[in-house]
N, C-alpha and C positions, 0 to 999 in steps of 0.2 A: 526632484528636490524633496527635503523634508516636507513639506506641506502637500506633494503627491502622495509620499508615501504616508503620513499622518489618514489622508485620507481613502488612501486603496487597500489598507492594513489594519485589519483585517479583510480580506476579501471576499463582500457579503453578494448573495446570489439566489433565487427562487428557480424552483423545479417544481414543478407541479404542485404548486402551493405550498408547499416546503420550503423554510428560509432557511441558509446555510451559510457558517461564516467558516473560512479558511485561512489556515496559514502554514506557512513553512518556516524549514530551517537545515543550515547543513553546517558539518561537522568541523568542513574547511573548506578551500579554495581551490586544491590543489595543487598552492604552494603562489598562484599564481595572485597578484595584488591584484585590489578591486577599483577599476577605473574612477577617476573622480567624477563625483556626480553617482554615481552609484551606489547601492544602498543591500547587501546579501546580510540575510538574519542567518546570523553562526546563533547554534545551540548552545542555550545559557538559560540554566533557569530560571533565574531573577526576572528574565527577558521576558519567556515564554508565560511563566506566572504574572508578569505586568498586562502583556497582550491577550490573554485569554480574560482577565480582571474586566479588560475595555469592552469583552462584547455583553450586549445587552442579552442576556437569554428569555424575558420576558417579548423578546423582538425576531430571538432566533430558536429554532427547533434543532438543531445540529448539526455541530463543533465538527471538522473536519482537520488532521493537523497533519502536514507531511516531512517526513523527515530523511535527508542525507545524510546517512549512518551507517553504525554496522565493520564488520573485518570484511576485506574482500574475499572470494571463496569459501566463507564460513557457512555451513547451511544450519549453522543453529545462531540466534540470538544473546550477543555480548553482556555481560554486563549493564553497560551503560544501556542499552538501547531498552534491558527490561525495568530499568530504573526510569528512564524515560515516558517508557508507555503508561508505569505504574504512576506517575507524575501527573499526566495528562485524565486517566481514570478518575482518579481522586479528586481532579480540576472539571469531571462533567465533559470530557472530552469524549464524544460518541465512537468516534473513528480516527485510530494512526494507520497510517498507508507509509511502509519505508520502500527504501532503495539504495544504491552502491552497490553491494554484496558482489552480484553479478550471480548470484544464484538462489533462489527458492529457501524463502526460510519459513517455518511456521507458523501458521495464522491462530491466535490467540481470542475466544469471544465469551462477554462476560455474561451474566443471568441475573434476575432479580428473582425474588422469592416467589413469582410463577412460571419460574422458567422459561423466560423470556427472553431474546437476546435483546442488552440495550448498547452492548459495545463492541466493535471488532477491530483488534489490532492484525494486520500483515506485515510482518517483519519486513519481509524482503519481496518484491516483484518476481526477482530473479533479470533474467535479458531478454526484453520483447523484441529489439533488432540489433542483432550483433554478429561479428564475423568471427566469435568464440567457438572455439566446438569439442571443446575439452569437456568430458562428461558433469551433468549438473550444469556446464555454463552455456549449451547451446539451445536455452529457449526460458520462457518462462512463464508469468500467469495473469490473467484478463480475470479479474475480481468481476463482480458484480452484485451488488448491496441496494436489496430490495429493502427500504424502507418504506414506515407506515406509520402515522402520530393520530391516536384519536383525539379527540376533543380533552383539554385537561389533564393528558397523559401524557410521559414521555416516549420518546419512539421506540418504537420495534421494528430490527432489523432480520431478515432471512438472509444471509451470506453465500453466494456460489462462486466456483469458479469454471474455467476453462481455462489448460492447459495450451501451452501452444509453442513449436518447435518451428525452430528456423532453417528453411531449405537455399542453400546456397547454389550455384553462384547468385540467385536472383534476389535474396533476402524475403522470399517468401515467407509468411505466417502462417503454420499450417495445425489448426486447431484438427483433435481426432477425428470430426466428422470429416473431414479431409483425409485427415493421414492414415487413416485404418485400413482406408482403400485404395490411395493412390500408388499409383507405379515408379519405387523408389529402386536405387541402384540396390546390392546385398550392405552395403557400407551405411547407406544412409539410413536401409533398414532399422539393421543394427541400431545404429545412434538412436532411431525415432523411438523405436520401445523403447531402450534403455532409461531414455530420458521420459516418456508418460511413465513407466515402470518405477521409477525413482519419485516422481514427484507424487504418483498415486500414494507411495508408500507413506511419505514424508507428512500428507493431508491426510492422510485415513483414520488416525487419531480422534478427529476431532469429526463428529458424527454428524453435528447437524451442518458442519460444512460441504456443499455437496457439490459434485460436480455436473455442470451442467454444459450439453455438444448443442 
């Protein structure tokens, strides 16, 4: 009911001393209506600018914002999605984390005047389990966002990733310290490079993004 959701929304949470408030939103439904009693935040600025307003930042260290977005099979970011993220930036939103796409889109991070990172956008995950295997859509990427907030500072983030590719029939997740050595058919080979070979490319841009097995 409203008075759940008034209260779960945003949704606030501690890690290692670290307070973090979250929230989502997607672009639609799928066509499919949303059961009564239920409550799904479609993307709408007036929205996301009201509910980013409610969190306290004297209470939180950092904004988290996820978004169902994006063209499907696109490996660059739309329009809307970079008007979005540029939304959220300007709103003190430390990290957007997207997804839909079904493939790998580029991660995006901001610096302050010592070259710091204090924000990082990922367009797109890409597909962590899926029975895709059309090039670019058979695997996708495990972020990892080392944060650190001193005393009266805002935070600083280190960004890495791990790649990771899908081995069927079993829906295996096979990150390179696996896949570089394991004993794959010629076909599957094929696919494995293809696709670290693709997404190395797509990340290498962006330098202090690193990869990490």
């Amino acid at each position: 009911d409203s008075m759940q959701y008034n209260r779960l929304n945003p949704l606030k949470f501690t890690a290692n001393g670290l307070r973090f408030a979250l929230l989502n939103y997607t672009y639609d439904t799928n066509g499919m209506p949303v059961p009564e009693g239920m409550i799904v935040n479609l993307i709408d600025t007036t929205t996301i600018a009201s509910d980013l307003q409610k969190i306290d930042r004297t209470k939180t260290d950092c904004v988290i914002v996820f978004f169902h977005w994006g063209d499907e099979y696109v490996r660059q970011p739309n329009k809307e999605q970079r008007m979005l993220a540029e939304f959220c930036r300007k709103r003190n939103v430390e990290i957007v984390i997207g997804s839909h796409p079904h493939v790998i889109q580029p991660v995006e991070t901001s610096y302050d005047t010592d070259s710091i990172i204090r924000s990082v956008t990922v367009y797109s995950l890409g597909n962590l389990v899926s029975n895709q295997r059309e090039r670019y859509r058979n695997g996708g990427l495990i972020i990892t966002l080392d944060i650190e907030k001193m005393t009266n500072s805002p935070i600083r983030i280190k960004p890495y990733y791990t790649p990771v590719w899908v081995q069927l029939p079993d829906y295996i997740i096979i990150p390179p310290t696996i896949g570089d050595t394991l004993s794959l058919s010629e076909t599957q080979r094929i696919s494995y490079n293809q696709f670290m070979e693709d997404t190395r490319k797509l990340l290498r841009y962006n330098e202090v993004f690193q990869e990490i097995w």
